[in-house]
C-alpha positions, 0 to 999 in steps of 0.5 A: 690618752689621746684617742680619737675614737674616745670623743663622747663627751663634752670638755674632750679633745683628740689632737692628730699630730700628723695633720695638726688638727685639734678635735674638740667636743663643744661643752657649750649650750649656747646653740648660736656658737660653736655648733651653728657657726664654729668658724665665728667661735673663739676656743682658749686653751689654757696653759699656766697654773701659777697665775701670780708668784709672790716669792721673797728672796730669803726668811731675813728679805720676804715680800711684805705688806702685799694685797690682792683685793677686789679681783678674780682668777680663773681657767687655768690648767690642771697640776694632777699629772705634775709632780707631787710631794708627800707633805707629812704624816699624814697619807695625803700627796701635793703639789707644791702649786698654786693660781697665787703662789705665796713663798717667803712672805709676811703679812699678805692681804688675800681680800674679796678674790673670786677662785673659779674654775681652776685645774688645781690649787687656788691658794699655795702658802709654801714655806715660811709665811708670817701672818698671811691673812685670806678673807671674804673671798670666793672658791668655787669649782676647783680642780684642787684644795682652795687654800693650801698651807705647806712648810719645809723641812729637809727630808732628802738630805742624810736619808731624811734623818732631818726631816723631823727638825722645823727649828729653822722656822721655814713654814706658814705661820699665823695664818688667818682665814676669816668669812670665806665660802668654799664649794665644788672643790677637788673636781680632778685631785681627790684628796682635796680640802677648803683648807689643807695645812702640813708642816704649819702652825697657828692657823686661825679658821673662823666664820667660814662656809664649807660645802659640796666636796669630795674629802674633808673641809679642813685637814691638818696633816700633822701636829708639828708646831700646834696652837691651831684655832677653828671656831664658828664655821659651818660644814656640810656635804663634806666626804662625798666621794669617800667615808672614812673621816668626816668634816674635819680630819687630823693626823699626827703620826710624827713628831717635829722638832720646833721652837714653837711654845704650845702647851703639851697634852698627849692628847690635848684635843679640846672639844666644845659643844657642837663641835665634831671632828675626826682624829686619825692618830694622836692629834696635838694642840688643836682648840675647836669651837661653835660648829654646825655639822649634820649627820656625819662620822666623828672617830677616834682612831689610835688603837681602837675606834669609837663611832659616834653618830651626830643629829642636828645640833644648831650653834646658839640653841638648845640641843634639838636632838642627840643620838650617839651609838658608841663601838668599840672595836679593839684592833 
């Protein structure tokens, strides 16, 4: 709001137009800096939120074969306040942005990257990506989702009549994401996840931390193309600004039009042991196995809800302990 009478906090700032002077509250600890000898410090203001775009010409001539290893990214400017698009059925709104900006691809290598402390998406997958694999890389303190898988469809043209049809293959697919750690996530954007997928088919999520944020760790906002695989992944300290999903949630309000072969179950939920996920609508084509999740709310939403409270259950072992309290509620 640009109010000077509102500096009370580190990290605000109040910029004065008339004199062109910047006040700014030092959330620095190091009482040898700013505080003591503020004309010997150094203040970097950021202003960039793509850090790399990586943006083939066309689906027919994409950028292939690239890698990034062994680097790391970090500080850049939020996208809250950029504008947002609403990927699909499900009730969640984007940015098309990310620190690496991956558009018209194939086999992008995304290997031991650090993510830290950036104002919005670390990893945007937009539009057609073939067989982006992200691995053994770090996300930590992140304004928005770590890793964000977006496809396209015209949803302008005609009144949006079609905005159904993928069946021009214009959307990530086969992405893998193996081995990472994601944490402190949705600091500004909250309707943030470790991995968010819209308009996107065949993922592939396996071995992967996922801890201490304010939404889901996974969502997938819709069916669209299916064959989607998450297995061996540990989930804790999910949903902790809000209650209304757990660990992993789903939707699938629309249909799409696809030339994707999946077999076709209405619902085709598959659920292994030690396994726990939430459902909002009819989800389609979804195969989840060998997870650890404690203490959290599995629900079925379409027509009714079924509650279902989980205890400790550690992949591997016996079950230590299950308690289930079943509520039907008919809407």
């Amino acid at each position: 709001m640009n109010v000077k009478e509102m500096l009370d906090e580190p990290g605000e700032f109040y910029y004065d137009r008339t004199t062109m002077s910047l006040y700014y509250v030092s959330n620095d600890t190091d009482p040898n800096t700013l505080w003591v000898n503020p004309n010997n410090a150094s203040i970097e203001i950021v202003s960039q939120h793509t850090l790399i775009n990586a943006t083939g010409t066309s689906q027919d001539h994409p950028i292939v074969n690239l890698t990034l290893r062994g680097i790391g990214f970090r500080d850049t400017s939020p996208t809250m306040l950029e504008p947002h698009g609403v990927p699909s059925g499900g009730d969640w709104a984007l940015e098309r942005m990310g620190v690496v900006y991956l558009e018209r691809t194939e086999h992008t290598l995304i290997d031991g990257i650090i993510f830290t402390r950036l104002g919005g998406n670390g990893l945007m997958i937009s539009k057609y990506n073939l067989a982006t694999e992200v691995t053994r890389c770090l996300f930590q303190y992140l304004g928005g989702s770590a890793i964000a898988a977006w496809g396209w469809t015209d949803e302008i043209t005609d009144g949006g009549i079609h905005g159904i049809d993928g069946t021009d293959g214009d959307f990530p697919i086969y992405t893998r994401v193996t081995g990472n750690v994601f944490h402190q996530l949705g600091i500004w954007e909250k309707q943030a996840s470790a991995f968010f997928q819209a308009k996107t088919a065949r993922s592939h999520l396996q071995h992967n931390v996922v801890f201490n944020l304010g939404r889901a760790g996974f969502n997938f906002n819709d069916g669209f193309g299916g064959g989607d695989v998450v297995l061996e992944n540990v989930l804790f300290h999910t949903c902790r600004e809000s209650s209304d999903h757990g660990p992993i949630n789903s939707w699938d309000r629309q249909p799409y039009l696809t030339t994707i072969r999946t077999r076709f179950c209405f619902p085709s939920l598959q659920i292994h042991p030690q396994t726990y996920v939430l459902l909002a609508q009819d989800q389609l084509h979804f195969v989840f196995s060998s997870f650890c999740c404690y203490c959290f709310l599995f629900t079925y939403e379409y027509g009714m809800y079924v509650y279902v409270y989980v205890y400790m259950q550690v992949p591997g072992h016996h079950l230590l302990k299950w308690n289930l309290e079943i509520l039907l509620k008919i809407l």
